[in-house]
VMD Tcl script that builds the backbone (N, CA, C; Angstrom):
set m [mol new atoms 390]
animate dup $m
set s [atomselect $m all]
$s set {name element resname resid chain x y z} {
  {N N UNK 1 A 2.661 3.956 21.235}
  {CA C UNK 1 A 2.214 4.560 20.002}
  {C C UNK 1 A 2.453 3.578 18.852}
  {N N UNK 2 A 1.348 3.527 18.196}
  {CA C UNK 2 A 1.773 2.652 16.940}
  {C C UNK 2 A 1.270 3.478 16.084}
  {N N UNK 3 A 2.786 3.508 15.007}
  {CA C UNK 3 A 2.802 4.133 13.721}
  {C C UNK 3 A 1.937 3.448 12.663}
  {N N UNK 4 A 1.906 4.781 11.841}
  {CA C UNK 4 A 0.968 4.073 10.314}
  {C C UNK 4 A 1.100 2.970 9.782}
  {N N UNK 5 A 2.348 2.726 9.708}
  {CA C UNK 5 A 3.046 1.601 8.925}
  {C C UNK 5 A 2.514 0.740 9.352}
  {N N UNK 6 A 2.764 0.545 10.256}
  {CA C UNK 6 A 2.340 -0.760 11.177}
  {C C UNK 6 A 1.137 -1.367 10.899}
  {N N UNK 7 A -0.007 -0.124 11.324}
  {CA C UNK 7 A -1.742 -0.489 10.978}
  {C C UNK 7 A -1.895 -0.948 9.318}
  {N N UNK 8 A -0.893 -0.299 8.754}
  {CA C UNK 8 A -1.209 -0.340 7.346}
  {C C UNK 8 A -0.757 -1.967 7.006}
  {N N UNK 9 A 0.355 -2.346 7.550}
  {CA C UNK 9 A 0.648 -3.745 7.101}
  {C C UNK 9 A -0.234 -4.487 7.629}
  {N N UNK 10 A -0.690 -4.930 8.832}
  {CA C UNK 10 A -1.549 -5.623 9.298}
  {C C UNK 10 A -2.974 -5.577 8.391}
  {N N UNK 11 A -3.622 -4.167 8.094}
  {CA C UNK 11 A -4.406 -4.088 7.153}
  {C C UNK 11 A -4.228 -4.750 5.920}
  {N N UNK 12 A -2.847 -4.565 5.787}
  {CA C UNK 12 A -3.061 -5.327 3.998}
  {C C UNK 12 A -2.537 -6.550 4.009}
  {N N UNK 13 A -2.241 -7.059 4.975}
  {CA C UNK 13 A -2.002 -8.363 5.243}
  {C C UNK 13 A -2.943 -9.450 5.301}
  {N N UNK 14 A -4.122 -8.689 5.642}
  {CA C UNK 14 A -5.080 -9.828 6.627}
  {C C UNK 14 A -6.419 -9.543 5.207}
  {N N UNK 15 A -6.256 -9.034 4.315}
  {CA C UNK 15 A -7.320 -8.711 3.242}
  {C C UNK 15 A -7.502 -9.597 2.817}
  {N N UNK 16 A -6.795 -11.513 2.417}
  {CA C UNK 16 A -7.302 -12.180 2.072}
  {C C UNK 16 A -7.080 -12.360 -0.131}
  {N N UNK 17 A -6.107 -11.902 -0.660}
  {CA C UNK 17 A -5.108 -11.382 -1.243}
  {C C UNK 17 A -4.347 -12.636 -1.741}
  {N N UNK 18 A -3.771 -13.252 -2.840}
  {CA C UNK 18 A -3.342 -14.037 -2.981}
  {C C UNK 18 A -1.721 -13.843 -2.771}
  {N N UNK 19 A -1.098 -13.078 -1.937}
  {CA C UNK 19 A 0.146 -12.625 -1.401}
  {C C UNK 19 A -0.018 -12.986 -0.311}
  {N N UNK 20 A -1.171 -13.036 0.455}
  {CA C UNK 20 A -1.014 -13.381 2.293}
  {C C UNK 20 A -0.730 -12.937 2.628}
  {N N UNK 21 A -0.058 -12.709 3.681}
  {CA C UNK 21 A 0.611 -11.812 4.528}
  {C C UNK 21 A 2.704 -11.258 4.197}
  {N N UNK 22 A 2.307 -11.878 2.402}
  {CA C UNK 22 A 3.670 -11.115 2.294}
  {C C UNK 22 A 3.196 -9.536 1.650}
  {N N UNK 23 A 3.631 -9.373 2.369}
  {CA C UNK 23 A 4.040 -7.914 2.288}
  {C C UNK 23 A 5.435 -6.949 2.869}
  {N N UNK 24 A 5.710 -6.380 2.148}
  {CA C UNK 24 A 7.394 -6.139 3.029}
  {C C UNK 24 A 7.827 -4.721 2.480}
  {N N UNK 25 A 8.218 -3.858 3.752}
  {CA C UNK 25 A 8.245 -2.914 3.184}
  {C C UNK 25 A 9.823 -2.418 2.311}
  {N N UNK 26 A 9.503 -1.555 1.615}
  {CA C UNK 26 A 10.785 -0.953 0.882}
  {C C UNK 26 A 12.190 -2.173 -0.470}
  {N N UNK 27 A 12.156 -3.329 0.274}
  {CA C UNK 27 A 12.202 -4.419 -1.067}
  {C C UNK 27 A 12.094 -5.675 -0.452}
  {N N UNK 28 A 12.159 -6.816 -1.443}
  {CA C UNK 28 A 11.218 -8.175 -1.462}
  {C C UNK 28 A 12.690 -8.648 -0.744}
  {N N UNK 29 A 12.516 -9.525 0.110}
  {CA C UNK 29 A 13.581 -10.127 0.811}
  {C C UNK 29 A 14.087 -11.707 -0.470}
  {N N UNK 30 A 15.356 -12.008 -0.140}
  {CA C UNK 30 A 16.190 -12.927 -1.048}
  {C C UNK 30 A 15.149 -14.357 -0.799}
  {N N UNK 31 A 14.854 -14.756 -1.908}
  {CA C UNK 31 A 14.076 -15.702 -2.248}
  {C C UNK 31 A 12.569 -16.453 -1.736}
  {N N UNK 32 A 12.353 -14.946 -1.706}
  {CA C UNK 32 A 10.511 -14.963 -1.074}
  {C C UNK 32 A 9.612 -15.514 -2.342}
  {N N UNK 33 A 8.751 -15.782 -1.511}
  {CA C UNK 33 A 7.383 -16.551 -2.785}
  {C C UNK 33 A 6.591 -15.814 -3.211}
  {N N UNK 34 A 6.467 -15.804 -4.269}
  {CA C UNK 34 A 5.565 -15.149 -4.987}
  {C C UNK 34 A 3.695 -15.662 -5.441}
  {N N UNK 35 A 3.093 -15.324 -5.018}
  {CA C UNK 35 A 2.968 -13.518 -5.069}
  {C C UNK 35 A 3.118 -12.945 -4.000}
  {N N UNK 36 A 3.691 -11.675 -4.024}
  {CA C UNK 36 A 4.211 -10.916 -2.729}
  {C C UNK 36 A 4.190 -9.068 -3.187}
  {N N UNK 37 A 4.050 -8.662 -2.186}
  {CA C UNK 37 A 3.408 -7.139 -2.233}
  {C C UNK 37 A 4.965 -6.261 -1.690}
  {N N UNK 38 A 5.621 -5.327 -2.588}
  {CA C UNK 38 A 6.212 -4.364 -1.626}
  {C C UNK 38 A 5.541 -3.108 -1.605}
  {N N UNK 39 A 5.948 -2.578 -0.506}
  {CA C UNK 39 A 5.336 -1.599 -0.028}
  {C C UNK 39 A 6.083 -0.349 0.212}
  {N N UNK 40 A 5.669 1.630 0.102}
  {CA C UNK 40 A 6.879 2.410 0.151}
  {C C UNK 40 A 6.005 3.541 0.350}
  {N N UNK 41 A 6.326 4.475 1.429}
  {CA C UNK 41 A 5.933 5.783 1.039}
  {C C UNK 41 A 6.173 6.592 -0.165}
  {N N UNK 42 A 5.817 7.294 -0.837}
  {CA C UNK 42 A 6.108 7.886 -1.606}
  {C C UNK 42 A 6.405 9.157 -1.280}
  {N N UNK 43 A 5.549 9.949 -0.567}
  {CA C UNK 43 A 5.505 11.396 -0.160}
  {C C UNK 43 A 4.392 11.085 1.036}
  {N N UNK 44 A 4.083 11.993 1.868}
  {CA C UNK 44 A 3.887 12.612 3.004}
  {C C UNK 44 A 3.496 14.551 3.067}
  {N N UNK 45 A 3.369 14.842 2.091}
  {CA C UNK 45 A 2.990 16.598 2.133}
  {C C UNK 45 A 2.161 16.706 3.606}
  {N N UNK 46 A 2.636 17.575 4.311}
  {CA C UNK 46 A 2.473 18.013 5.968}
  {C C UNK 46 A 0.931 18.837 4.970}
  {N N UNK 47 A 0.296 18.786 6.297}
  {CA C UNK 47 A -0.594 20.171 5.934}
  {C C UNK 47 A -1.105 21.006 7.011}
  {N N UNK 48 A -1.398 22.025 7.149}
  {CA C UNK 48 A -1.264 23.182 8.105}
  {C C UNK 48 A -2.580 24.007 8.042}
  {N N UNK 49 A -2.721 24.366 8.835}
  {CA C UNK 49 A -4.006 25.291 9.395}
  {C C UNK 49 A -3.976 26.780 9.269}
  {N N UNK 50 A -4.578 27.572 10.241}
  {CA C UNK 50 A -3.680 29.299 10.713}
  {C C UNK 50 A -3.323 28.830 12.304}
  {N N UNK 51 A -3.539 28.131 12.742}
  {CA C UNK 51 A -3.154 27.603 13.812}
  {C C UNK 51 A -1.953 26.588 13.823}
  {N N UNK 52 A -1.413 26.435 13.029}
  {CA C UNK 52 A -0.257 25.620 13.267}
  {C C UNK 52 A -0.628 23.763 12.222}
  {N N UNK 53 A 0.457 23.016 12.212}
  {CA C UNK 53 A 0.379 21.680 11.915}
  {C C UNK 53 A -0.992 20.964 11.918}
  {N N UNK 54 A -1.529 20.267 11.241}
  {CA C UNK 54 A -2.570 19.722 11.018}
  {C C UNK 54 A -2.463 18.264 11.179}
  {N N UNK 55 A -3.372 17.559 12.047}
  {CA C UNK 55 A -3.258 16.037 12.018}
  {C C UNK 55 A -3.477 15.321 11.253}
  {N N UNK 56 A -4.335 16.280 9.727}
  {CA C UNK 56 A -4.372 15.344 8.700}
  {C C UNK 56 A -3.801 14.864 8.100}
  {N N UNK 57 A -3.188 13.566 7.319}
  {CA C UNK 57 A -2.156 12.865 6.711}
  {C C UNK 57 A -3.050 12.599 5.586}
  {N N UNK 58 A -2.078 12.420 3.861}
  {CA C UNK 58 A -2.236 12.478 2.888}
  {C C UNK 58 A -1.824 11.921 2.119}
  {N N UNK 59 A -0.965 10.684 2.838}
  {CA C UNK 59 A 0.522 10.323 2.218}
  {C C UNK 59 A 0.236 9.512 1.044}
  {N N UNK 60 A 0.871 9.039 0.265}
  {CA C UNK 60 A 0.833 8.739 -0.955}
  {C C UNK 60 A 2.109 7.196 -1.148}
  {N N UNK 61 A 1.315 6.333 -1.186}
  {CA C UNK 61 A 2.218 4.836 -0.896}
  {C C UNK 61 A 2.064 3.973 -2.512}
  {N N UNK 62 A 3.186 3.792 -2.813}
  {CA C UNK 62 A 3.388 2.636 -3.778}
  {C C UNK 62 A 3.456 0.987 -3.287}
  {N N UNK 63 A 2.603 0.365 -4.014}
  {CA C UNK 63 A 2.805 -1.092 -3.768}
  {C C UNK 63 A 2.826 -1.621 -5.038}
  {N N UNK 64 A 3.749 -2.485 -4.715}
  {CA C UNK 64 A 4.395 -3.149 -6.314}
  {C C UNK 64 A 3.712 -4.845 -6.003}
  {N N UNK 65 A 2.620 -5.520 -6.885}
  {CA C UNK 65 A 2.601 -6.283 -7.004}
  {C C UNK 65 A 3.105 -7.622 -7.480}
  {N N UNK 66 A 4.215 -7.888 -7.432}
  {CA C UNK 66 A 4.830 -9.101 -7.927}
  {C C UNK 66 A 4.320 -10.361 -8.423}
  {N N UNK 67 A 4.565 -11.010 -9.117}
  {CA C UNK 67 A 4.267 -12.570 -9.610}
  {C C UNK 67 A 5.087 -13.066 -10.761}
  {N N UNK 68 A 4.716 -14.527 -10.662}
  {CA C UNK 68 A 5.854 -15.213 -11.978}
  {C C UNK 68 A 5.248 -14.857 -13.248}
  {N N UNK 69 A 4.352 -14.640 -13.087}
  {CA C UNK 69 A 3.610 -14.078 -14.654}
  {C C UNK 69 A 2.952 -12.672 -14.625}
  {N N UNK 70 A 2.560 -12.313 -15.613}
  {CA C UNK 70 A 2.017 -10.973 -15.680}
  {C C UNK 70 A 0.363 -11.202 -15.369}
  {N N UNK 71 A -0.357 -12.558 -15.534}
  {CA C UNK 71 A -1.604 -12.513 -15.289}
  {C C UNK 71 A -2.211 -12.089 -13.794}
  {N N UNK 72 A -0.652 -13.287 -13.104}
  {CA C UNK 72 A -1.136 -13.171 -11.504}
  {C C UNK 72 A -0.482 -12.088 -11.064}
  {N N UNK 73 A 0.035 -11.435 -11.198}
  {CA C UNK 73 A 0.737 -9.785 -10.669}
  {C C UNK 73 A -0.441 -9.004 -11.051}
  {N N UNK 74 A -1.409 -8.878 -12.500}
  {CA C UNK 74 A -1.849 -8.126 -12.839}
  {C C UNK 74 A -3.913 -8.444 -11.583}
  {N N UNK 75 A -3.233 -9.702 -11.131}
  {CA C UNK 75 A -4.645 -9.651 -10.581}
  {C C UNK 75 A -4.597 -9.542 -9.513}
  {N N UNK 76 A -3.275 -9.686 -8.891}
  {CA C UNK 76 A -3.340 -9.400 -7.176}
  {C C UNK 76 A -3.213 -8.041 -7.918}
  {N N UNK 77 A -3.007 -7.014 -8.376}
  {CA C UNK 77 A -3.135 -5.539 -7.902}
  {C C UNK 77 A -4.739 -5.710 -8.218}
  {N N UNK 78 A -5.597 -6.394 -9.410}
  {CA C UNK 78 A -6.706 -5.745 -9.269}
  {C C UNK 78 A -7.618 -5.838 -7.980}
  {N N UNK 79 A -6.926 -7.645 -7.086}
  {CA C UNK 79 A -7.936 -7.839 -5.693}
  {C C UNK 79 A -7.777 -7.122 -4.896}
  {N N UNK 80 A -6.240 -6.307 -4.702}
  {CA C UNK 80 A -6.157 -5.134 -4.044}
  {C C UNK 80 A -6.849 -4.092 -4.597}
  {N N UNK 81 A -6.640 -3.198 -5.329}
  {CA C UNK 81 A -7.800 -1.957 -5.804}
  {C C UNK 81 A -9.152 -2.430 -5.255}
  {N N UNK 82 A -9.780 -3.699 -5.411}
  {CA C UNK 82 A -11.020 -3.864 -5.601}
  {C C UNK 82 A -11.531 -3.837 -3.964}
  {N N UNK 83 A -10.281 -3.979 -3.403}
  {CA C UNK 83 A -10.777 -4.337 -1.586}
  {C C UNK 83 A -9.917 -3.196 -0.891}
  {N N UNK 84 A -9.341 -2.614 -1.302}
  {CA C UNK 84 A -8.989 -0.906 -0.752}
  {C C UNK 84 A -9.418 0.347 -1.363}
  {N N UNK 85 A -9.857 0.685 -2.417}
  {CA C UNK 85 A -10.338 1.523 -3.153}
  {C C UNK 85 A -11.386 2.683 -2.619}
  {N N UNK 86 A -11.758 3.279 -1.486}
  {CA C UNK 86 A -12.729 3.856 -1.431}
  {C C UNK 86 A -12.586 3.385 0.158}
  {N N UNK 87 A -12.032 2.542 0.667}
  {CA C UNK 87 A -11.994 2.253 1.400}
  {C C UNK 87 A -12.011 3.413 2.849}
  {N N UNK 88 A -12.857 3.198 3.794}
  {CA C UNK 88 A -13.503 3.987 4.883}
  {C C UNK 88 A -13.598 3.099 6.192}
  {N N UNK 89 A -12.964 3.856 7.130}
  {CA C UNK 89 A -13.355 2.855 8.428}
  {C C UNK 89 A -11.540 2.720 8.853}
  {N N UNK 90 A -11.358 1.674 10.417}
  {CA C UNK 90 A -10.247 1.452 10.520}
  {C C UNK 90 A -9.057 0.661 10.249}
  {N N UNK 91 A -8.329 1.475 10.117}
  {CA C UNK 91 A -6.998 0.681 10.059}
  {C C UNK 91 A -6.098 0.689 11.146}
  {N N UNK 92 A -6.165 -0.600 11.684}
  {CA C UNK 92 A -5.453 -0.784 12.972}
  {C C UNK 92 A -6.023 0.462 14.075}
  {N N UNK 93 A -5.308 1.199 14.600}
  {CA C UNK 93 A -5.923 2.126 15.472}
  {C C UNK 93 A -6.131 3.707 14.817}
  {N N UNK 94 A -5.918 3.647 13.242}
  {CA C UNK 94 A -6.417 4.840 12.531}
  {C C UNK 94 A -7.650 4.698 11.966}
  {N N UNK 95 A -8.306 5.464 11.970}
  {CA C UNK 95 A -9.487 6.072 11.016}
  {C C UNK 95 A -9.061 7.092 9.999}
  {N N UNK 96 A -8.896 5.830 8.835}
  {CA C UNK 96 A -8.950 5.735 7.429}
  {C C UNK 96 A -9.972 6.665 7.042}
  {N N UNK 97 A -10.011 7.584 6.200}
  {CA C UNK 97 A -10.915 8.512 5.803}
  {C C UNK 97 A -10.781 9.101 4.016}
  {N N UNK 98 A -10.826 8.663 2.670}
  {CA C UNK 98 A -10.493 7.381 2.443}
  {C C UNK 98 A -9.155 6.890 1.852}
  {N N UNK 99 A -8.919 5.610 1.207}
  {CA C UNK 99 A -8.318 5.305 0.461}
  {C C UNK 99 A -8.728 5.814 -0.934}
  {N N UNK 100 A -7.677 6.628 -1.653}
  {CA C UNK 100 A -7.825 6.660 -2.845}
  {C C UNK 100 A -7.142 5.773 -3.980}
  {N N UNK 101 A -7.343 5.235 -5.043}
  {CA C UNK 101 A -6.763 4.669 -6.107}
  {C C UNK 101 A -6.645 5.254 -6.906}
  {N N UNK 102 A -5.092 5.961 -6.959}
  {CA C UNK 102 A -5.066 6.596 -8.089}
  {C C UNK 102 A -3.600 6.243 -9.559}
  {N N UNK 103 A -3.447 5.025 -9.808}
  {CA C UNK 103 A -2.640 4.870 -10.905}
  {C C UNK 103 A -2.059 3.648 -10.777}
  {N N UNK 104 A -2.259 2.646 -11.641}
  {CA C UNK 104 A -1.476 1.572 -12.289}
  {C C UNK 104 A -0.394 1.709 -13.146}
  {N N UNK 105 A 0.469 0.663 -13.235}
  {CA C UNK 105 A 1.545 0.266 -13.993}
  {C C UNK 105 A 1.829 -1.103 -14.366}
  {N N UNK 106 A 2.460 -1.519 -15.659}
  {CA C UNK 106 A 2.523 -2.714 -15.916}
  {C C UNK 106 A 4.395 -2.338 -15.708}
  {N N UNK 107 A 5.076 -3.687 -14.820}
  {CA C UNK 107 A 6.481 -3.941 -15.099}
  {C C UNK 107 A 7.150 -5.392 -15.614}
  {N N UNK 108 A 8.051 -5.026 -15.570}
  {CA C UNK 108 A 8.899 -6.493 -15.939}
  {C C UNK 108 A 10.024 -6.406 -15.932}
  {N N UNK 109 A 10.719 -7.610 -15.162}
  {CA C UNK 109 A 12.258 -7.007 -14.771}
  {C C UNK 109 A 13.123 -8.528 -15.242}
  {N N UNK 110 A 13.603 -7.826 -16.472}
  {CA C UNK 110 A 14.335 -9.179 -17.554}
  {C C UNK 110 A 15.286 -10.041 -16.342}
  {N N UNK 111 A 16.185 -9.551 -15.751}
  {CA C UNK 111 A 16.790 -10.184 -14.674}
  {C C UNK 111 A 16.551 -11.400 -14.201}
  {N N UNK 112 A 15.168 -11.155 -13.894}
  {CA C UNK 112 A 14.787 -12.215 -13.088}
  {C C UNK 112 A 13.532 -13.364 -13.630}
  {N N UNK 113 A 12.980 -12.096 -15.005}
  {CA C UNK 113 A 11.635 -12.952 -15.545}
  {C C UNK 113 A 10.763 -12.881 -14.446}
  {N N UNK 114 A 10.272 -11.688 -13.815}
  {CA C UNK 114 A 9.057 -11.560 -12.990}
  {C C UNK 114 A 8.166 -10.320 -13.149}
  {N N UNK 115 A 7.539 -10.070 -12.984}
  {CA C UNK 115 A 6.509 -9.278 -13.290}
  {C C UNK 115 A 5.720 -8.924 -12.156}
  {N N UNK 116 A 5.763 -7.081 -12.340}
  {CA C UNK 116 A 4.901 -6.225 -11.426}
  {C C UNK 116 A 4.430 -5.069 -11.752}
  {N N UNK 117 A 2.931 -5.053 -11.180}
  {CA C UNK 117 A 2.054 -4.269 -10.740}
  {C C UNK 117 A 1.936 -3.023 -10.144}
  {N N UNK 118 A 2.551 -1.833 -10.573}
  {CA C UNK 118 A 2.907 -0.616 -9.645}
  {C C UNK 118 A 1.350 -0.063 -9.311}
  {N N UNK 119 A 1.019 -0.281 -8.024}
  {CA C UNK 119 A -0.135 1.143 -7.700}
  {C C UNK 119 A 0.432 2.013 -6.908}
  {N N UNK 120 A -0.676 2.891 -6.842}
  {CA C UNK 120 A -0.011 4.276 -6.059}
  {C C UNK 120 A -1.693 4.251 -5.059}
  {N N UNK 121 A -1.775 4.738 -4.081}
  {CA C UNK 121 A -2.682 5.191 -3.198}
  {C C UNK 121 A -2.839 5.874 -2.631}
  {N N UNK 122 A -3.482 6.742 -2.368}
  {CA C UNK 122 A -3.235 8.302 -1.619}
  {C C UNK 122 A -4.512 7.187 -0.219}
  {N N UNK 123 A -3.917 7.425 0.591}
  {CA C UNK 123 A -4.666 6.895 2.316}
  {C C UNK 123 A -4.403 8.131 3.158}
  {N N UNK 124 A -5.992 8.616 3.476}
  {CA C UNK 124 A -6.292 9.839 3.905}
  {C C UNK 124 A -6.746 9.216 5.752}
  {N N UNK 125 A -5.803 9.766 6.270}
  {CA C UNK 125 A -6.126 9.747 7.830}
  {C C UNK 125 A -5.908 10.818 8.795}
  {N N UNK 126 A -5.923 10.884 9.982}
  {CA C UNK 126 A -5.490 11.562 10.876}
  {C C UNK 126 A -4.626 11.169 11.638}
  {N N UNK 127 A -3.339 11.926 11.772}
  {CA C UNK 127 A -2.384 11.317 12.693}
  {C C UNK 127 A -2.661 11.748 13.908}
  {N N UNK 128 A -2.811 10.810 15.033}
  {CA C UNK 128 A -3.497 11.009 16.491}
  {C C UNK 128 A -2.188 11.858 17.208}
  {N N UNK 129 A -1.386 11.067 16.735}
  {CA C UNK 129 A 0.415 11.539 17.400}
  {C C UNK 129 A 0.439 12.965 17.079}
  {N N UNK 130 A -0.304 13.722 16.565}
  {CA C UNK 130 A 0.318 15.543 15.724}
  {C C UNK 130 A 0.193 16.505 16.747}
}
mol reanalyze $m
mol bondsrecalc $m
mol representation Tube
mol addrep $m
């Protein structure tokens, strides 16, 4: 069985993204290159039938775009929106049904002098496993 996560990184890995294949979930590992993507569930709301549990999934994922400046943080989130947004078809061994884009953020974290990109995405699938 391969979990969401999984399809989902490979998916946003291989998009072609000026992050590459960084992507990492939950926080940025000690002295990774930037630009780099983290990644997080947010929520998961189950949903249910009159028959019991439903295989549909709804979940709702934050990805924080990172970069040394605010230009290139602010444009890897837009090459992401622009190449997941509406997005239909598979991911890894799910059928994606769709990606929604629903909310930006501008950050900045004095600490370090780096700058990120909060989106949020609601990715509508079916969990085969339910």
């Amino acid at each position: 069985m391969t979990l969401f996560v999984e399809n989902l990184f490979t998916f946003m890995s291989t998009l072609g993204t000026s992050a590459g294949a960084r992507f990492y979930p939950n926080s940025l590992p000690q002295g990774v290159t930037y630009p780099a993507v983290k990644y997080f569930e947010v929520s998961n709301p189950q949903s249910y039938t009159h028959s019991g549990r439903s295989a549909f999934q709804e979940p709702r994922w934050q990805l924080d775009c990172w970069a040394d400046t605010y230009l290139a943080a602010r444009s890897l989130a837009n090459d992401l929106k622009i190449k997941v947004a509406g997005y239909v078809g598979k991911m890894g061994t799910q059928d994606v049904q769709p990606i929604f884009y629903e909310n930006l953020r501008d950050n900045f974290d004095p600490e370090t002098g780096k700058h990120w990109v909060t989106m949020d995405l609601v990715i509508q699938h079916i969990d085969k496993e339910a």
